[in-house]
N, C-alpha and C positions, 0 to 999 in steps of 0.2 A: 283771445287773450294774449298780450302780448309775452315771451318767453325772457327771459333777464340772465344776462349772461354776466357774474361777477368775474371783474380780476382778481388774481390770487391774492394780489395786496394793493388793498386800500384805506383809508383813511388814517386816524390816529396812529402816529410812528410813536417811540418810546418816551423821544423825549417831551411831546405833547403831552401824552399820557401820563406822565411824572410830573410837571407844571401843572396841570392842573388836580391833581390829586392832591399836589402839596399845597394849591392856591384852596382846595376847597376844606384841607385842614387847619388853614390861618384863618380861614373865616369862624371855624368852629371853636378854635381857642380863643379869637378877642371877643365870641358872643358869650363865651363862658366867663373871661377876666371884663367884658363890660367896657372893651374901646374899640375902637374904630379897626377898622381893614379899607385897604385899600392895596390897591392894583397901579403899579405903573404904566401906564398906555393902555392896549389889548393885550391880556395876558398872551392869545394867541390871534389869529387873524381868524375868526369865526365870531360869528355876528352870534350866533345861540350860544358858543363855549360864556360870552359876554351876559347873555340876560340870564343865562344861570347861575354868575357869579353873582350880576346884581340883582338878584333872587334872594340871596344869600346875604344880602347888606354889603357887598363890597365897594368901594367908590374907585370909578377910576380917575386917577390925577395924573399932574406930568411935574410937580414939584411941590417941596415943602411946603412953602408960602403959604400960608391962610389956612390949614389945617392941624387940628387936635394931632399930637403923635399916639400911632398904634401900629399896628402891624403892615409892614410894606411889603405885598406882593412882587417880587423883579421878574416883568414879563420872558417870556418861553427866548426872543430875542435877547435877552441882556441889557444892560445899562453901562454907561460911560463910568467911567472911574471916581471921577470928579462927581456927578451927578449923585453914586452912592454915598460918597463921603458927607456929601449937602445933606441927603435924608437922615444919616449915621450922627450927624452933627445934630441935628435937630431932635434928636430921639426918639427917631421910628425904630421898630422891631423888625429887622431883615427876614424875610423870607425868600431864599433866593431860587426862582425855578426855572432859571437861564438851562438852557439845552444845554448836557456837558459837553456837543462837538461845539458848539458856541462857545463855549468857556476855553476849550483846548482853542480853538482861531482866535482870541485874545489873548491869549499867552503865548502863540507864536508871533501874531503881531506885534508884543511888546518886545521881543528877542530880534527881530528880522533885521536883515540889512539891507537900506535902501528899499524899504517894503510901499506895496502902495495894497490897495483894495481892488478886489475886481467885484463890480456888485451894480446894482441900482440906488442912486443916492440918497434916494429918498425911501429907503426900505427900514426897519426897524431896526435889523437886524446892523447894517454900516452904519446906521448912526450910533448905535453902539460901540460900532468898534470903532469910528474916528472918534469916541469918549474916550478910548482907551489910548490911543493915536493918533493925532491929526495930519494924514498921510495923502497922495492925491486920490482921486476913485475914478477906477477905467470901467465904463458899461460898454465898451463898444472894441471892433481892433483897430479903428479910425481915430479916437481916443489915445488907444497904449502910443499909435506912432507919434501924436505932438507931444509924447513925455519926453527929457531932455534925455540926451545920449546916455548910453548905461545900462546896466543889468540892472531891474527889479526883482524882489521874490513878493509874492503877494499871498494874500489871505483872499482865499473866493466866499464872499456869499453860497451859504448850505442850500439853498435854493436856485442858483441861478441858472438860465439858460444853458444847457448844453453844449449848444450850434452858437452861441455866442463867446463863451468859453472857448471852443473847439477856435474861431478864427481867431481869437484874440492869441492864445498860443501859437497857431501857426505862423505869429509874424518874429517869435523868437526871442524875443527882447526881456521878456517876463515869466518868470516859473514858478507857479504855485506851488504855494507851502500846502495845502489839503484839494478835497476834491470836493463836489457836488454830495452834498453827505448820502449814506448807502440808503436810508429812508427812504428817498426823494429819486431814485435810481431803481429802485426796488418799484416805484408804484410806475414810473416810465414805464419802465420793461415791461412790468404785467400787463400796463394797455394796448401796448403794440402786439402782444403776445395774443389778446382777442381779437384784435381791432378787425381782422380780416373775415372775421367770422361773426359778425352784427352788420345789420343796416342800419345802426344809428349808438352816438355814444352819449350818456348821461354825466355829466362830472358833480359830485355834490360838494358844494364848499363857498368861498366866498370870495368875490370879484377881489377885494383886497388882499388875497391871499397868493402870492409870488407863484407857490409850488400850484397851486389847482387850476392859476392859469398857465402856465407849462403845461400840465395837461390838456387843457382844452385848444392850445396851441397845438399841440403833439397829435391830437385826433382831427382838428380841419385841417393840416397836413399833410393828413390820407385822406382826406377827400369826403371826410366822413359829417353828414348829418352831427351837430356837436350842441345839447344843451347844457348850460352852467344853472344849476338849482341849490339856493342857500335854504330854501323851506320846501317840505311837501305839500304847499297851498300854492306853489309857484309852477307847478308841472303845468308844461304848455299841449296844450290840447294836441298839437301839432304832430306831439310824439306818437300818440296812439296809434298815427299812421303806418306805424314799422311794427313788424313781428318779432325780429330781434334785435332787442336793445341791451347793451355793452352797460356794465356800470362801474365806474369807477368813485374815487374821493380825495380831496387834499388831505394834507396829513393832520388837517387843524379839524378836518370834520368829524362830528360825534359817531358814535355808532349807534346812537337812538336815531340822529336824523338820517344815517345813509338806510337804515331799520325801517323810518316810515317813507323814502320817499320808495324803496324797492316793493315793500308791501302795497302802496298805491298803485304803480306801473302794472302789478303781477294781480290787482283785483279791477282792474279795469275790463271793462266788456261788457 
């Protein structure tokens, strides 16, 4: 039977956990006043946090147009400025469950001078924030150098790469206003902190999900056996081969799913 070696911290960081507690009280209010709920985008980047919203009647939309007004979920990433206003305007009922370090990096963003983004462009969370600013965005330190001469201060993505952070800084040009939020730093450290003492690591969470593949980055760059599991119907036979197996989670992953995929692993035999 294989032994399962948990990190000190994994999955749900706070401010998942406050998103969707509040996303699952808007549902409960517009089934009792008898309108609609809905959710802007994924509330978070979990594929199960998702089907137990729309479990619950929630729709996910990405704008007003063509919908009854009722309760607007603002997913765990935030929403552009202009974008709320459009829903605000329309007569949806704001429910806002934006991560408050997300909230504080739009308000320095709106403050900044000469600000740009450092992030992935296509992440939820910087489309948010060029809603709030439409600013340049550096994913790379190959990037920061073709920005025109000058000091930037930036706003990083609460998720982003480290090692890409790290060289983008060392070229000087660019000082971020916040860090890798302490969540997402917090579930690093604890898997480096196993990693050495498992033959194999588990990451539970979902391919769309920024922080859990940083994780799974983070473990095949010790060298390590690395499976990415969004369901416990998804464990690959493959695992059973190792005795100790590491487990960790994104911050978007439930505690019922990281609950069945360990219980699976730990009844196998």
């Amino acid at each position: 039977m294989p032994k399962v070696v948990k990190a000190s911290a994994y999955g749900f960081c706070g401010g998942v956990r406050s998103a969707v507690e509040k996303a699952v009280s808007a549902a409960d209010k517009a089934k009792r006043e008898g309108i609609p709920c809905y959710v802007y985008g994924n509330l978070v980047h979990s594929r199960a946090v998702m089907s137990e919203l729309e479990a619950l009647g929630v729709e996910k939309i990405d704008s007003p147009s063509g919908h009854k007004p009722g309760y607007l979920i603002i997913r765990a990433h935030g929403i552009g400025d202009r974008l709320r206003s459009e829903f605000e305007a329309a007569g949806f009922l704001i429910c806002d469950a934006t991560c408050p370090v997300v909230l504080r990096n739009m308000e320095r963003l709106r403050q900044a001078d000469n600000p740009v983004i450092i992030g992935q462009r296509c992440h939820a969370e910087v489309q948010a924030l060029l809603g709030c600013r439409n600013v340049p965005v550096v994913e790379s330190a190959e990037e920061s150098e073709k920005l025109p001469e000058g000091k930037y201060q930036a706003v990083v993505q609460t998720t982003f790469s480290e090692n890409e952070l790290a060289s983008i800084r060392d070229k000087g040009r660019i000082e971020p206003l916040n860090t890798i939020c302490m969540a997402s730093e917090e579930r690093r450290k604890a898997l480096r902190t196993i990693i050495g003492d498992v033959d194999a690591i588990v990451v539970v969470g979902d391919s769309i999900s920024a922080n859990t593949m940083e994780l799974v980055s983070i473990s095949r760059s010790y060298g390590k056996p690395t499976f990415l599991i969004s369901s416990d119907a998804d464990i690959d036979e493959e695992l059973f081969c190792y005795n100790r197996i590491g487990l960790t989670a994104g911050a978007s992953a439930p505690d019922s799913l990281v609950d069945a995929v360990r219980r699976k692993i730990e009844e196998h035999g």
